[in-house]
C-alpha positions as CSV (number, residue, x, y, z in Angstrom):
1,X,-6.6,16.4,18.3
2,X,-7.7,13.1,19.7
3,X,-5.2,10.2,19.6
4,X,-6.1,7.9,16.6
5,X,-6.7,4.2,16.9
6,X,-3.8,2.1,15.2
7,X,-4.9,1.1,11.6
8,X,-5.2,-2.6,11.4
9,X,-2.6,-3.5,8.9
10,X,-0.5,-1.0,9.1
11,X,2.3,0.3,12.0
12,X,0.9,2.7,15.0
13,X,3.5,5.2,13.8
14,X,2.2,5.6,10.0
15,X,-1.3,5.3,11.8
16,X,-0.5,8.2,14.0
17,X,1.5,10.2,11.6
18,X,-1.0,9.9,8.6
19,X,-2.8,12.7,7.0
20,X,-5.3,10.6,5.2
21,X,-6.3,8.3,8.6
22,X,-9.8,7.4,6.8
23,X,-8.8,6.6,3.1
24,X,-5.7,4.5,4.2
25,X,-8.0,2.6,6.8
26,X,-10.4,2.0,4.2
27,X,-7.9,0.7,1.1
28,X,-6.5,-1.7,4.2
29,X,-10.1,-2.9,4.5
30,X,-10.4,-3.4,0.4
31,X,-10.0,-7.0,-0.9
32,X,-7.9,-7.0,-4.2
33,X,-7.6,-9.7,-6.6
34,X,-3.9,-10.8,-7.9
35,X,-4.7,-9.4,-11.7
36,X,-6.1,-6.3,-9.6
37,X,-3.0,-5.7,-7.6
38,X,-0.8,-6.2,-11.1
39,X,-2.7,-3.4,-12.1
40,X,-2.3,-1.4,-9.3
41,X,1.4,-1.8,-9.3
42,X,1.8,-1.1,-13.0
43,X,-0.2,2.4,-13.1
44,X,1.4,3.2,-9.6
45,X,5.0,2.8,-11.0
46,X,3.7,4.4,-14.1
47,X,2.3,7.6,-12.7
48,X,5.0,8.1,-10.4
49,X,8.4,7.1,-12.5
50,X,8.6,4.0,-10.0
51,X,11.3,1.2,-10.6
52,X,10.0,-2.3,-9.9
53,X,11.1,-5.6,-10.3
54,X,8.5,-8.9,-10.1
55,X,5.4,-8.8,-7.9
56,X,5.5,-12.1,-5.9
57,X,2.2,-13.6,-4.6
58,X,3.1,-15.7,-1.3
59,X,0.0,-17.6,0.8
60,X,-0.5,-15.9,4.4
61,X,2.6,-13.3,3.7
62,X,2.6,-9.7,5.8
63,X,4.3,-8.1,2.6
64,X,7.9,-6.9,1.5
65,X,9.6,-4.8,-0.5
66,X,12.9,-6.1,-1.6
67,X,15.4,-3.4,-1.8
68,X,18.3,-4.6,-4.2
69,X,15.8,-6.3,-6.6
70,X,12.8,-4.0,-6.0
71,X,10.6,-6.9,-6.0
72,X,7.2,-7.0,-4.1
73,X,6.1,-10.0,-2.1
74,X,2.2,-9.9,-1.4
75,X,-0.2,-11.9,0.3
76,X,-1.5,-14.8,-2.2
77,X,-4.9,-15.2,-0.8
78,X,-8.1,-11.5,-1.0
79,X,-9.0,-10.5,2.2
80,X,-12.6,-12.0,2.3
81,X,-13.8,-11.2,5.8
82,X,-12.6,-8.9,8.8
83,X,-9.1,-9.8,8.9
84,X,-6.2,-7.6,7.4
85,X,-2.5,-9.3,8.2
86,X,-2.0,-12.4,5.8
87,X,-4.4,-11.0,3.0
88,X,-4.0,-9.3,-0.1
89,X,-6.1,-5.7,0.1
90,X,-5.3,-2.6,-1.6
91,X,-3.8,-0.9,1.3
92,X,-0.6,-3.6,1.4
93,X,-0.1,-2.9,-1.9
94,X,-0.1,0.5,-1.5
95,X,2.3,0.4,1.3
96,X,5.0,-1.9,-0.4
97,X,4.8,0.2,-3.2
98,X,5.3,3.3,-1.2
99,X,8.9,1.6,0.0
100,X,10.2,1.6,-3.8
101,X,9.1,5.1,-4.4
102,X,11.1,6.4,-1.1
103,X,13.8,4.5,-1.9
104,X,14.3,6.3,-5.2
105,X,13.8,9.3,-2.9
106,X,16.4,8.1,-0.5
107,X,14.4,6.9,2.3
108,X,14.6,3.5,3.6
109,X,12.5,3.4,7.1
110,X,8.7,4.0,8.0
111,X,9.9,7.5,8.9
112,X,8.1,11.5,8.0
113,X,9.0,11.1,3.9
114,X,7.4,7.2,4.1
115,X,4.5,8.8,5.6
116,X,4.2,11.5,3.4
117,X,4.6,9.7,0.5
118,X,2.3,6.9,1.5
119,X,-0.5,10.1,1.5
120,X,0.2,11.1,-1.6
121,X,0.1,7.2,-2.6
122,X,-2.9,6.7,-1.1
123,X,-4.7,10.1,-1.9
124,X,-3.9,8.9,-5.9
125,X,-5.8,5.5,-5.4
126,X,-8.6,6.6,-3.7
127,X,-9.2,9.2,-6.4
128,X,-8.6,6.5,-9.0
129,X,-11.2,4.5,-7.6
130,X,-13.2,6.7,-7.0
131,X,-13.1,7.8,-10.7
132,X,-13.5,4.1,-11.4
133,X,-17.0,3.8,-9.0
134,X,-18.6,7.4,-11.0
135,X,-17.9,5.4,-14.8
């Protein structure tokens, strides 16, 4: 297998360890609005038994997921051209979510069970939305 490019938005190691290269470089390229985000969060900790706290909107943040108070900084401002770092797209959200959900699995780094997870994260999304497109 070719070596992969590195993801924009997202480390070379989850880039390079990632079974679903294509959908997670696409939701890092998908703008998001706040109340679409909120959403996100909500049916993401619904449908897989996830414990969060608040989701935080910060301007030009990288996003975080706070570990003691499971809260989820996010980038205020919708990715609304090329650039990924600093803007809120589906992919970021996504990923923070993806630390609370292997932290309830008893994982705390970008390591295999991130990665896996993350795929099954991701693989759920892009089905949602593509569910979403086709109504």
């Amino acid at each position: 297998m070719a070596i992969r490019t590195k993801i924009c938005g997202e480390y070379t190691s989850i880039s390079q360890k990632t079974t679903c290269y294509d959908l997670l470089d696409r939701l890092h390229d998908t703008p998001i609005s706040q109340a679409d985000a909120l959403a996100l969060v909500e049916d993401l900790a619904q449908t897989f038994q996830i414990k969060i706290g608040k989701v935080i909107f910060k301007p030009r943040h990288k996003g975080r997921a706070m570990w003691k108070t499971r809260n989820i900084i996010l980038p205020a401002t919708p990715k609304c051209d090329s650039r990924r770092v600093g803007f809120l797209r589906t992919g970021i959200v996504v990923h923070e979510v993806c630390h609370l959900l292997v932290l309830q699995r008893g994982c705390k780094t970008h390591g295999d069970t991130f990665v896996r997870t993350l795929d099954e994260l991701v693989r759920h999304v892009s089905q949602r939305e593509a569910q979403r497109q086709a109504a």
